[in-house]
mmJSON file of the N, C-alpha and C atoms, coordinates in Angstrom:
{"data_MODEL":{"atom_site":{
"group_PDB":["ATOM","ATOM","ATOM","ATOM","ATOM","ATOM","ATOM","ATOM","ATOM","ATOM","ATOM","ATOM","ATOM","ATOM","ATOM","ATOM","ATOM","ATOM","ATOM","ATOM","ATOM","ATOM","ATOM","ATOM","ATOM","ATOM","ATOM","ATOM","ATOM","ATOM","ATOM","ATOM","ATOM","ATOM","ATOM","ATOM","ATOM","ATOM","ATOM","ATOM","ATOM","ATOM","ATOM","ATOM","ATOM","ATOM","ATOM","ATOM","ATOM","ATOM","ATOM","ATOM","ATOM","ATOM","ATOM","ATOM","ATOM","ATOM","ATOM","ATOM","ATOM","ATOM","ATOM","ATOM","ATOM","ATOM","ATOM","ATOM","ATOM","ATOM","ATOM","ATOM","ATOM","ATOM","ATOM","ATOM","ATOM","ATOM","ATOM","ATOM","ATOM","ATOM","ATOM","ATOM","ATOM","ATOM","ATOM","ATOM","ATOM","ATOM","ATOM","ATOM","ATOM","ATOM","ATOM","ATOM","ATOM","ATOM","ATOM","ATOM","ATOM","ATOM","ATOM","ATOM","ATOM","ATOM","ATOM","ATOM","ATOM","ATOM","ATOM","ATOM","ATOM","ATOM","ATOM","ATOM","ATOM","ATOM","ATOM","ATOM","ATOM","ATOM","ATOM","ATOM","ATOM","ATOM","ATOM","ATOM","ATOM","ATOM","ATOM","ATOM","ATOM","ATOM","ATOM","ATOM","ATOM","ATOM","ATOM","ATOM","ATOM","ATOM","ATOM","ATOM","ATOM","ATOM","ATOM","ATOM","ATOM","ATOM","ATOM","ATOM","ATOM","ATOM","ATOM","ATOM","ATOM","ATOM","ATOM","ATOM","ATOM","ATOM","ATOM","ATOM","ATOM","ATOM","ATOM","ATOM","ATOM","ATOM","ATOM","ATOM","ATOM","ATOM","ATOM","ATOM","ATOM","ATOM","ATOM","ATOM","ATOM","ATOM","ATOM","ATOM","ATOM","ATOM","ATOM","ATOM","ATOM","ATOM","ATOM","ATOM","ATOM","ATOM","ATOM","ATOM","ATOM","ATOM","ATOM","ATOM","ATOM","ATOM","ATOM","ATOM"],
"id":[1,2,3,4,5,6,7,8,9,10,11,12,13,14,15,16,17,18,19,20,21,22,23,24,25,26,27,28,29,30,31,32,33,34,35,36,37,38,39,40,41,42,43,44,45,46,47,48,49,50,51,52,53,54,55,56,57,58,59,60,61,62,63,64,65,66,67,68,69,70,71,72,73,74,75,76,77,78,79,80,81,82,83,84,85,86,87,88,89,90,91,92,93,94,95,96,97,98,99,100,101,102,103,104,105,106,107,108,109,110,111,112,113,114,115,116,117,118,119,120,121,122,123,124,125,126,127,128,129,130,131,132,133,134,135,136,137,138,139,140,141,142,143,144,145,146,147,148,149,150,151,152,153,154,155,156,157,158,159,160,161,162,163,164,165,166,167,168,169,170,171,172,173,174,175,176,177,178,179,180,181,182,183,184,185,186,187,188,189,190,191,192,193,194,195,196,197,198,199,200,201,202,203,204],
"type_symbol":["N","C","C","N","C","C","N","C","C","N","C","C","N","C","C","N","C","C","N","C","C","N","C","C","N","C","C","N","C","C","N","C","C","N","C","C","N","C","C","N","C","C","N","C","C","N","C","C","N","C","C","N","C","C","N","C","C","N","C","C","N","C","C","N","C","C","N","C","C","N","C","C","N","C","C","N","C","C","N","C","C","N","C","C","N","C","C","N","C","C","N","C","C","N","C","C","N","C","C","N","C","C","N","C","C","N","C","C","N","C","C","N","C","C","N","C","C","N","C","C","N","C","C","N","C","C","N","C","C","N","C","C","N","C","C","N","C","C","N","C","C","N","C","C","N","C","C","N","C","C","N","C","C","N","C","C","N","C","C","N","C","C","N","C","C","N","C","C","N","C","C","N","C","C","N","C","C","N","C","C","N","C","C","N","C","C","N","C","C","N","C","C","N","C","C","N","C","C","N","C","C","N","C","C"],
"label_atom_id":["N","CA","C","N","CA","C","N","CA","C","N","CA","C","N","CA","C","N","CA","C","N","CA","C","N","CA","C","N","CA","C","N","CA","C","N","CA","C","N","CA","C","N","CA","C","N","CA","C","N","CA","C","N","CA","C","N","CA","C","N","CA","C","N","CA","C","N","CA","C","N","CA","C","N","CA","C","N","CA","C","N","CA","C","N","CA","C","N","CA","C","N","CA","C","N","CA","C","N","CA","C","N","CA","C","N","CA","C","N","CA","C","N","CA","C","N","CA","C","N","CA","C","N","CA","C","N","CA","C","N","CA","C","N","CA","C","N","CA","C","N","CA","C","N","CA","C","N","CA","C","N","CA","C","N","CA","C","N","CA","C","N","CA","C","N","CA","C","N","CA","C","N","CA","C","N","CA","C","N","CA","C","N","CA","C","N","CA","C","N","CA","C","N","CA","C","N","CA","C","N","CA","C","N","CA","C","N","CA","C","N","CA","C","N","CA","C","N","CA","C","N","CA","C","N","CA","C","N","CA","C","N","CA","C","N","CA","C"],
"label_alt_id":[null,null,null,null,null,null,null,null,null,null,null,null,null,null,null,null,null,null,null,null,null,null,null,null,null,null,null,null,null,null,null,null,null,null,null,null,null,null,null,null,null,null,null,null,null,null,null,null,null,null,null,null,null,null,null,null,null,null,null,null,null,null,null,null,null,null,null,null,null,null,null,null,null,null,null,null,null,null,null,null,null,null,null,null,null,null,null,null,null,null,null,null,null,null,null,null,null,null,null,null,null,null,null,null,null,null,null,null,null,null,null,null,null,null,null,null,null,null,null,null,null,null,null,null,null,null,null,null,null,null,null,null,null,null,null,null,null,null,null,null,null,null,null,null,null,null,null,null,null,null,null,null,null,null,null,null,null,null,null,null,null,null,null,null,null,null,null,null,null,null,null,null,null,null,null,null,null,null,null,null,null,null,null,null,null,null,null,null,null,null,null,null,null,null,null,null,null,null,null,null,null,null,null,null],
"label_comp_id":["UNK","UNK","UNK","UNK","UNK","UNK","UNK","UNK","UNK","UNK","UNK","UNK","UNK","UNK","UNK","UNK","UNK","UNK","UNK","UNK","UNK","UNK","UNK","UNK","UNK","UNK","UNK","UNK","UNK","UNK","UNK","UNK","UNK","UNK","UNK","UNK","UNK","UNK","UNK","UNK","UNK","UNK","UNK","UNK","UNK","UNK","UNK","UNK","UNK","UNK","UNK","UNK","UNK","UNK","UNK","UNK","UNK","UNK","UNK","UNK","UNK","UNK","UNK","UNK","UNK","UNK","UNK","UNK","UNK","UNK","UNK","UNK","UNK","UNK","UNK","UNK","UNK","UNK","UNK","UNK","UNK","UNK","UNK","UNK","UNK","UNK","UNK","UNK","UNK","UNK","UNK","UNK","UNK","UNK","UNK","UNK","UNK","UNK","UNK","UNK","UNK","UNK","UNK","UNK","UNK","UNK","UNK","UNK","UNK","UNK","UNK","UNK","UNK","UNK","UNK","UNK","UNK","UNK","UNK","UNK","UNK","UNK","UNK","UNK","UNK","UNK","UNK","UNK","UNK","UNK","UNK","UNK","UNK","UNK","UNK","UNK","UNK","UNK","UNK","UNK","UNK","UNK","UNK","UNK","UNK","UNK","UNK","UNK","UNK","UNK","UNK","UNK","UNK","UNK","UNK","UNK","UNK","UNK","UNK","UNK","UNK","UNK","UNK","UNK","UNK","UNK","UNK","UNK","UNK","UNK","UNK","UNK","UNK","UNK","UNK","UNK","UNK","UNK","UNK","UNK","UNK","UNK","UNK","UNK","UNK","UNK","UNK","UNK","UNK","UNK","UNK","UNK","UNK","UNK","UNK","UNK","UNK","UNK","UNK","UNK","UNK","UNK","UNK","UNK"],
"label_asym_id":["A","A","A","A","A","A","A","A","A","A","A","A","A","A","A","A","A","A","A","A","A","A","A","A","A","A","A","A","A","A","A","A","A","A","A","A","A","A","A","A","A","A","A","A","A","A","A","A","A","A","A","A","A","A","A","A","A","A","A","A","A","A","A","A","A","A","A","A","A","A","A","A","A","A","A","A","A","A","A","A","A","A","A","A","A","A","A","A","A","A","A","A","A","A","A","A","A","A","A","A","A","A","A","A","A","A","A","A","A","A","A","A","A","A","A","A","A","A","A","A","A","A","A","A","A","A","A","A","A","A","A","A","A","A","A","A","A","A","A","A","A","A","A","A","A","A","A","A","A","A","A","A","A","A","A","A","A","A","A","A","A","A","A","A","A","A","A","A","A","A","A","A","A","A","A","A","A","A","A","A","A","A","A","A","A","A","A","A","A","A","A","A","A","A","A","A","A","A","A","A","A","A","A","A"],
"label_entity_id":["1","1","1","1","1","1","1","1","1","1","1","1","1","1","1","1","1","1","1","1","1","1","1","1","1","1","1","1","1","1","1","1","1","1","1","1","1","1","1","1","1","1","1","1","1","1","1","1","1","1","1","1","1","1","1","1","1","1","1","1","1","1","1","1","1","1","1","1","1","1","1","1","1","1","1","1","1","1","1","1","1","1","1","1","1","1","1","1","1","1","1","1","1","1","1","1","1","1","1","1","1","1","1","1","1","1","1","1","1","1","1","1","1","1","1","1","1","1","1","1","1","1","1","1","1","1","1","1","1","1","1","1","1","1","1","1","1","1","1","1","1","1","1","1","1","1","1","1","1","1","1","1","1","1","1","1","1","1","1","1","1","1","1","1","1","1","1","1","1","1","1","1","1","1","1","1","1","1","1","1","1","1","1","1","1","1","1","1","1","1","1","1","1","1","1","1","1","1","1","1","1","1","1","1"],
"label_seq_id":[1,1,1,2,2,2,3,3,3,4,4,4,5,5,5,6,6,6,7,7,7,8,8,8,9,9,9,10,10,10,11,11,11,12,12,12,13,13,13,14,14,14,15,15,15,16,16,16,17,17,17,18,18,18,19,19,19,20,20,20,21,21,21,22,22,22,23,23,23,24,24,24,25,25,25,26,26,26,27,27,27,28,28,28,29,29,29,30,30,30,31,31,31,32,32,32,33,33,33,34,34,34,35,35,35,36,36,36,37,37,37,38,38,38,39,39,39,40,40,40,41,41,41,42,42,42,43,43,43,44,44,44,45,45,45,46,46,46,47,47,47,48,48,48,49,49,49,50,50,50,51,51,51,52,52,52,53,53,53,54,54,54,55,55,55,56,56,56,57,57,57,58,58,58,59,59,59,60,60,60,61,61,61,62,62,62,63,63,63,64,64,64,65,65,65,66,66,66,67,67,67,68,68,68],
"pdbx_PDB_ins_code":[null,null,null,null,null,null,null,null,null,null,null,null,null,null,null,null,null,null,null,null,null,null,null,null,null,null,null,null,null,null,null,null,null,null,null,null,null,null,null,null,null,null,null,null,null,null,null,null,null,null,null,null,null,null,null,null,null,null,null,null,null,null,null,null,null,null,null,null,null,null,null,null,null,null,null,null,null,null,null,null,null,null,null,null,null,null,null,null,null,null,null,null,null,null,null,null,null,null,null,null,null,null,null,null,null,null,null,null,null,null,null,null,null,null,null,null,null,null,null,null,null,null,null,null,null,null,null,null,null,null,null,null,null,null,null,null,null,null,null,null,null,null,null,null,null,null,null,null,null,null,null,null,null,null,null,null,null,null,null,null,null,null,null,null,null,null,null,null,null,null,null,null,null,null,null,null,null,null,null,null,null,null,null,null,null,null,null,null,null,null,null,null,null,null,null,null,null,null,null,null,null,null,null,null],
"Cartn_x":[23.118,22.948,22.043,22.336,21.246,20.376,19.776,18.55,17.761,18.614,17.476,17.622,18.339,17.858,16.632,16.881,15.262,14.411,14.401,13.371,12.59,13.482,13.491,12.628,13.275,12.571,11.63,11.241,9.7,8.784,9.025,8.359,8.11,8.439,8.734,7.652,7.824,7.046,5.404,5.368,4.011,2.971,4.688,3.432,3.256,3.936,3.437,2.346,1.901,1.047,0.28,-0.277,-0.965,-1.581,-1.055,-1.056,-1.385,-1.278,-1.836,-3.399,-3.38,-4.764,-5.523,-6.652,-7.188,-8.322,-8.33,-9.371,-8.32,-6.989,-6.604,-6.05,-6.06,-5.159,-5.802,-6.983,-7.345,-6.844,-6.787,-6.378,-4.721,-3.653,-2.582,-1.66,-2.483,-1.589,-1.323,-2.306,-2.079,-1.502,-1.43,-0.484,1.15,1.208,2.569,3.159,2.518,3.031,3.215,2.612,2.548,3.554,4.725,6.093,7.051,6.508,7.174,6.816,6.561,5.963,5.256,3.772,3.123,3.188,3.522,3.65,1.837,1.685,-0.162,-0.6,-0.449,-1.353,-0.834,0.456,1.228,0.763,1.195,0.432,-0.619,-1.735,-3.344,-3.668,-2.973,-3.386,-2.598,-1.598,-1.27,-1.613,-2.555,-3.475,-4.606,-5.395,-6.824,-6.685,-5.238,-4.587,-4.519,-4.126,-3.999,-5.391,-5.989,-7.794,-8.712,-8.191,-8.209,-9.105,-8.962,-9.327,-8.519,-8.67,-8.069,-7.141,-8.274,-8.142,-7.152,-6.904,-6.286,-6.528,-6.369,-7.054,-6.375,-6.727,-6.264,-6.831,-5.877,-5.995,-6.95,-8.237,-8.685,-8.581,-8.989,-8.71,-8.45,-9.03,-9.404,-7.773,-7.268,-6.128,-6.686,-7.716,-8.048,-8.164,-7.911,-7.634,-9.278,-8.953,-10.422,-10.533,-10.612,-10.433,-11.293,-10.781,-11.943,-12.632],
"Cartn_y":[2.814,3.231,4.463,5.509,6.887,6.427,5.573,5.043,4.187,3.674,2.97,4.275,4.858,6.147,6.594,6.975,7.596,6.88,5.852,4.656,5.071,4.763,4.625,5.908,6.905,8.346,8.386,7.972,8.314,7.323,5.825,5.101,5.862,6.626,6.802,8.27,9.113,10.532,9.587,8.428,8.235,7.489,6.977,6.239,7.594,8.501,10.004,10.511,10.644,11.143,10.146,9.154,8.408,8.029,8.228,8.479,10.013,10.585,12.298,11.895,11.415,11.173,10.363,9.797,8.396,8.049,9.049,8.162,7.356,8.088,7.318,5.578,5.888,4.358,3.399,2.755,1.449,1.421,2.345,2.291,2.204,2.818,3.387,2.024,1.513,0.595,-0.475,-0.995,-2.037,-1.524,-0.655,0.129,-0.051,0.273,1.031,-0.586,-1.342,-2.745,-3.701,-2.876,-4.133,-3.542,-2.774,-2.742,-3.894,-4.641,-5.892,-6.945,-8.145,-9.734,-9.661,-9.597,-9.702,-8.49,-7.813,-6.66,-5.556,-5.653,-4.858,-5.627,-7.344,-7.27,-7.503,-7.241,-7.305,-5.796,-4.892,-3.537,-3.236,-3.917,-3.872,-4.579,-5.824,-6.238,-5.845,-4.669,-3.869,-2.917,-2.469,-1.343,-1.475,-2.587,-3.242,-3.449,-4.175,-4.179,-2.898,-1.989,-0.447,-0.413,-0.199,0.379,-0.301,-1.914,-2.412,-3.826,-4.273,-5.322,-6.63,-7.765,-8.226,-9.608,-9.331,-10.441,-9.667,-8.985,-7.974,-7.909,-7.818,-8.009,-8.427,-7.735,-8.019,-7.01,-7.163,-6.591,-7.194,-6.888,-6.977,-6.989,-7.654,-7.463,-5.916,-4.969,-3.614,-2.818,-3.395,-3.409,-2.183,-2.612,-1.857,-2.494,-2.282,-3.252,-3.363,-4.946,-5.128,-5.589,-5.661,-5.848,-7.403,-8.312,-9.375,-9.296],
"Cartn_z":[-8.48,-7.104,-7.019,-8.002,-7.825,-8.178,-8.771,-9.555,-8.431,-7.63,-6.281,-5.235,-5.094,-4.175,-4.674,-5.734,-6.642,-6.236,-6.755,-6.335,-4.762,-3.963,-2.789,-2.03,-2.675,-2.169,-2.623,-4.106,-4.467,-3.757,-3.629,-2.592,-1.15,-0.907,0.848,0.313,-0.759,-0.939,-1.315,-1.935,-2.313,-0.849,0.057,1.268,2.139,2.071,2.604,2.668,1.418,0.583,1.126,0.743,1.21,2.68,2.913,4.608,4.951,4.046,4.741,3.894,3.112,2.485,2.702,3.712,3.499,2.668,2.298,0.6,-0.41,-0.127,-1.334,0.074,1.213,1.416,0.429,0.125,0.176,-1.878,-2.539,-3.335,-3.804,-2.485,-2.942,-1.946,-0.924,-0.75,-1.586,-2.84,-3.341,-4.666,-5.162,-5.673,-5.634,-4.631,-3.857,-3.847,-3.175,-3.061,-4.844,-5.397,-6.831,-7.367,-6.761,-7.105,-6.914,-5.836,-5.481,-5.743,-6.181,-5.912,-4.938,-4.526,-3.224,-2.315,-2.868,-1.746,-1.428,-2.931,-2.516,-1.269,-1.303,-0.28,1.009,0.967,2.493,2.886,2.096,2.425,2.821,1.852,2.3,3.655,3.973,5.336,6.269,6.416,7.179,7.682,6.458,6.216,7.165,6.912,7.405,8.952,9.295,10.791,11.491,10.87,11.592,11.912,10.778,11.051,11.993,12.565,13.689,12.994,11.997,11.361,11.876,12.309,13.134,11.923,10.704,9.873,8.72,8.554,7.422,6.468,5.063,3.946,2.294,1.284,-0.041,-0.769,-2.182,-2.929,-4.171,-4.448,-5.598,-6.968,-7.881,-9.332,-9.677,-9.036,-9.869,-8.648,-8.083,-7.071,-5.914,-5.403,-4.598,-3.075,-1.852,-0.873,-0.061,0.051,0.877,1.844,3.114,4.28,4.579,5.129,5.478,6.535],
"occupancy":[1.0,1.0,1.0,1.0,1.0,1.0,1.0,1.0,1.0,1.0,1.0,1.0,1.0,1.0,1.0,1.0,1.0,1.0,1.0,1.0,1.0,1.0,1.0,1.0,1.0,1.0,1.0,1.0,1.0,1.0,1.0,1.0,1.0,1.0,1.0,1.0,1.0,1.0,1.0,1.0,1.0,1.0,1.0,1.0,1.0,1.0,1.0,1.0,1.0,1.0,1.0,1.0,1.0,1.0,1.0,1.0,1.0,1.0,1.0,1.0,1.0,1.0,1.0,1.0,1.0,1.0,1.0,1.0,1.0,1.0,1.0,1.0,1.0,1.0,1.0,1.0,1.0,1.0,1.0,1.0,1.0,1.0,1.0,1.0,1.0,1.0,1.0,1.0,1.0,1.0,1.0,1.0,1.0,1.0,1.0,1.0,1.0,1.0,1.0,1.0,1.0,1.0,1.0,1.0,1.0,1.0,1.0,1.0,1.0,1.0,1.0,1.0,1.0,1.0,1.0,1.0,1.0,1.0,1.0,1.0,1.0,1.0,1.0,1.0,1.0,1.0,1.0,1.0,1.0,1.0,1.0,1.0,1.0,1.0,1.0,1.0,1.0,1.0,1.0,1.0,1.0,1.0,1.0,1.0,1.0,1.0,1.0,1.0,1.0,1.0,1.0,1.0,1.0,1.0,1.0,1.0,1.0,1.0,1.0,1.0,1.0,1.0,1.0,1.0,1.0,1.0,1.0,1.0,1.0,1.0,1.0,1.0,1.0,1.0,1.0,1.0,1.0,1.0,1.0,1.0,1.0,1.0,1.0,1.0,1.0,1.0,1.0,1.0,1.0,1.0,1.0,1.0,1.0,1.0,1.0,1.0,1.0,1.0,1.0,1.0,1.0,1.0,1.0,1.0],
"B_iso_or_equiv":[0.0,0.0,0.0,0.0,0.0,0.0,0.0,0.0,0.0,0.0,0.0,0.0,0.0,0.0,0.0,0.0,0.0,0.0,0.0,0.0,0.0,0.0,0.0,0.0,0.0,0.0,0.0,0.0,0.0,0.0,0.0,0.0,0.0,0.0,0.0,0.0,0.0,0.0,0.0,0.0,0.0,0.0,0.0,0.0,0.0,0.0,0.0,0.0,0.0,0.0,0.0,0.0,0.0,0.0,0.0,0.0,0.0,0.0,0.0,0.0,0.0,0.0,0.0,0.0,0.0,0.0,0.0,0.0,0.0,0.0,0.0,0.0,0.0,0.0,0.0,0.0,0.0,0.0,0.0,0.0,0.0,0.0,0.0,0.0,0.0,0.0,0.0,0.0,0.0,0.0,0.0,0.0,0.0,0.0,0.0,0.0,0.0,0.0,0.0,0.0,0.0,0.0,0.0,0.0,0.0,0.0,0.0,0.0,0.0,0.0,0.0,0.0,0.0,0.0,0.0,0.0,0.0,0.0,0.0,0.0,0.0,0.0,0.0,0.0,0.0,0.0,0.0,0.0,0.0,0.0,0.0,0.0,0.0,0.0,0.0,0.0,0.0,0.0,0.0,0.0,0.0,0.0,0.0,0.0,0.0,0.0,0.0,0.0,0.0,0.0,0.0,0.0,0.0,0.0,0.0,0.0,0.0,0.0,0.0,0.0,0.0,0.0,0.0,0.0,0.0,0.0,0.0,0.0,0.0,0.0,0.0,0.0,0.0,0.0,0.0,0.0,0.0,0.0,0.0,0.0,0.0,0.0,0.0,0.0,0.0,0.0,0.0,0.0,0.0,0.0,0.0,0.0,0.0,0.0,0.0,0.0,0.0,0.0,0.0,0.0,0.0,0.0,0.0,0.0],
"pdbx_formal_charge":[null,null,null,null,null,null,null,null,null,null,null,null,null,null,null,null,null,null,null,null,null,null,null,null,null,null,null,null,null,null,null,null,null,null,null,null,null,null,null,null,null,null,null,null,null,null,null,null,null,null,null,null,null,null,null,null,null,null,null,null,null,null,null,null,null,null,null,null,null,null,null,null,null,null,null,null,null,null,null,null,null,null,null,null,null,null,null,null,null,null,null,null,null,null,null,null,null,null,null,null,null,null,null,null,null,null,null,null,null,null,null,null,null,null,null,null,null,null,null,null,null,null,null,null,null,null,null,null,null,null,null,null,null,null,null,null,null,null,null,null,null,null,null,null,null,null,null,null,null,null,null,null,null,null,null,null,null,null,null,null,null,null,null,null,null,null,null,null,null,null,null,null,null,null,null,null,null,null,null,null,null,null,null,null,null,null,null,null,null,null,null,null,null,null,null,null,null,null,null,null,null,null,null,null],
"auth_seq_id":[1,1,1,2,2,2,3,3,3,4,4,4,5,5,5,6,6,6,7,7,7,8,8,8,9,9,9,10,10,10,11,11,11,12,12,12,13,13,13,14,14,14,15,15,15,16,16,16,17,17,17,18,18,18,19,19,19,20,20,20,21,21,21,22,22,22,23,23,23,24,24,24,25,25,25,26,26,26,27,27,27,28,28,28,29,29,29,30,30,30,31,31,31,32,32,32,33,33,33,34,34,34,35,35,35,36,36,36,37,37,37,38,38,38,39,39,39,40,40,40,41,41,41,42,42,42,43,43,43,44,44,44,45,45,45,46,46,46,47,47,47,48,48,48,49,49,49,50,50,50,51,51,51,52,52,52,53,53,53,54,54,54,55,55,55,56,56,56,57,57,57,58,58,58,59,59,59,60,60,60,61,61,61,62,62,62,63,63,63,64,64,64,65,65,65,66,66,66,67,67,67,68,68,68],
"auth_comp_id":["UNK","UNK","UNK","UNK","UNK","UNK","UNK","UNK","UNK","UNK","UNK","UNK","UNK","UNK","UNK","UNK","UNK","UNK","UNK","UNK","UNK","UNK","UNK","UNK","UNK","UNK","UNK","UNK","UNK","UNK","UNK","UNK","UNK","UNK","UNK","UNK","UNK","UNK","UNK","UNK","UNK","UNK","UNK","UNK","UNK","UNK","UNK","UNK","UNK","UNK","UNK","UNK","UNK","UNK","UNK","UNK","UNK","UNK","UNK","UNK","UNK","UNK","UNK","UNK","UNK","UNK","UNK","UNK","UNK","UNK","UNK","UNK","UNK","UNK","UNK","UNK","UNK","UNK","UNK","UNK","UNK","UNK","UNK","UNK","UNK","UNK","UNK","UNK","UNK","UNK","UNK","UNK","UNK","UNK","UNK","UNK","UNK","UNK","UNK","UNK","UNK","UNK","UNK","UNK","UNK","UNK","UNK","UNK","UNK","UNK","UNK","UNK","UNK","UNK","UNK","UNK","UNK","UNK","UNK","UNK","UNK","UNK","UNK","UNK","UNK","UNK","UNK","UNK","UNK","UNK","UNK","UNK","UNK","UNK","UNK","UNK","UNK","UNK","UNK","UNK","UNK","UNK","UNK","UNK","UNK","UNK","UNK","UNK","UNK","UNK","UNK","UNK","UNK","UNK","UNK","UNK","UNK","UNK","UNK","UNK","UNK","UNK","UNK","UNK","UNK","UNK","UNK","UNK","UNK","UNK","UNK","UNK","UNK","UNK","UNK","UNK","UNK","UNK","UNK","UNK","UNK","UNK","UNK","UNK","UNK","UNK","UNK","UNK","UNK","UNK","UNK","UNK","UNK","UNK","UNK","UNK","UNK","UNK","UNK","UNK","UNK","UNK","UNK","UNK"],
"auth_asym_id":["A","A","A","A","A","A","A","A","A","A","A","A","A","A","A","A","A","A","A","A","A","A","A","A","A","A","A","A","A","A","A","A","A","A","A","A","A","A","A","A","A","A","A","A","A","A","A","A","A","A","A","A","A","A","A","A","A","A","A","A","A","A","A","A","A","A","A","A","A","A","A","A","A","A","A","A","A","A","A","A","A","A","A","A","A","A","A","A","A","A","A","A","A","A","A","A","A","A","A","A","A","A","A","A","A","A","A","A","A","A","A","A","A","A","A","A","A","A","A","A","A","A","A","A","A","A","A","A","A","A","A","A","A","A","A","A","A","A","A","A","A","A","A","A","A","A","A","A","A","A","A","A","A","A","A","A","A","A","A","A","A","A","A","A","A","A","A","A","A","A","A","A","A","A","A","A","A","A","A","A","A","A","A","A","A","A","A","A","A","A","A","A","A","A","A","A","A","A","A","A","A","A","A","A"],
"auth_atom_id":["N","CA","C","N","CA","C","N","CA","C","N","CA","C","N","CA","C","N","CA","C","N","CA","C","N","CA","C","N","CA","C","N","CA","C","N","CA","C","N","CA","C","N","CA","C","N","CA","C","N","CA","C","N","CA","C","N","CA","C","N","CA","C","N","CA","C","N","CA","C","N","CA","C","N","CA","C","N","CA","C","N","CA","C","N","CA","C","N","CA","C","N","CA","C","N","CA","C","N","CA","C","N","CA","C","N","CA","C","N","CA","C","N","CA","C","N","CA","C","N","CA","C","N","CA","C","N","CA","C","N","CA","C","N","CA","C","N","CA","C","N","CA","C","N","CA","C","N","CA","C","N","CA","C","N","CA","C","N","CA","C","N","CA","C","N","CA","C","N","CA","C","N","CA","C","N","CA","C","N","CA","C","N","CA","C","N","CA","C","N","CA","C","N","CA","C","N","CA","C","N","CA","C","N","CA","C","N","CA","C","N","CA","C","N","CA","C","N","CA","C","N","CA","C","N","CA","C","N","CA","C","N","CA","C","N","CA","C"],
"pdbx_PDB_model_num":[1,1,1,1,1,1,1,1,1,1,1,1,1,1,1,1,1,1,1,1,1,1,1,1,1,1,1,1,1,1,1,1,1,1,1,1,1,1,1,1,1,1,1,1,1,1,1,1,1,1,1,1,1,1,1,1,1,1,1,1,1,1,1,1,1,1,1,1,1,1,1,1,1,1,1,1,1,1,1,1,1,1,1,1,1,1,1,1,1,1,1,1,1,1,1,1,1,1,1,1,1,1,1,1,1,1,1,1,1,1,1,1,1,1,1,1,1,1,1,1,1,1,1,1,1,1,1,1,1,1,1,1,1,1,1,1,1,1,1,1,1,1,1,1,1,1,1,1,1,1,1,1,1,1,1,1,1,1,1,1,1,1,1,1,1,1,1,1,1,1,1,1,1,1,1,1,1,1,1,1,1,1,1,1,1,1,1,1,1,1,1,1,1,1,1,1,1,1,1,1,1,1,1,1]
}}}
């Protein structure tokens, strides 16, 4: 149980961070998500959706997100 709190808080301190930073989004969302099965690019086309991309996007080989 303390071990997914941990978890949990450092997920929530790195989309922080990320979000106070936007050089790192297109790198840190597909990141942050390749903690889960599919999650970089549920992140990245959430990402691409905010920035007003209508199509959302993916994560690349080099896991960097690319907007379509």
């Amino acid at each position: 149980m303390v071990n997914k709190i941990i978890a949990l808080l450092f997920v929530l301190s790195m989309i922080v961070a990320a979000s106070a930073s936007p050089a790192l989004d297109k790198r840190s969302s597909c990141q942050l998500g390749g903690l889960w099965s599919g999650g970089g690019d549920a992140l990245c086309s959430a990402h691409c959706i905010k920035q007003g991309n209508k199509h959302g996007g993916h994560c690349n080989k080099k896991k960097v997100c690319v907007c379509n």
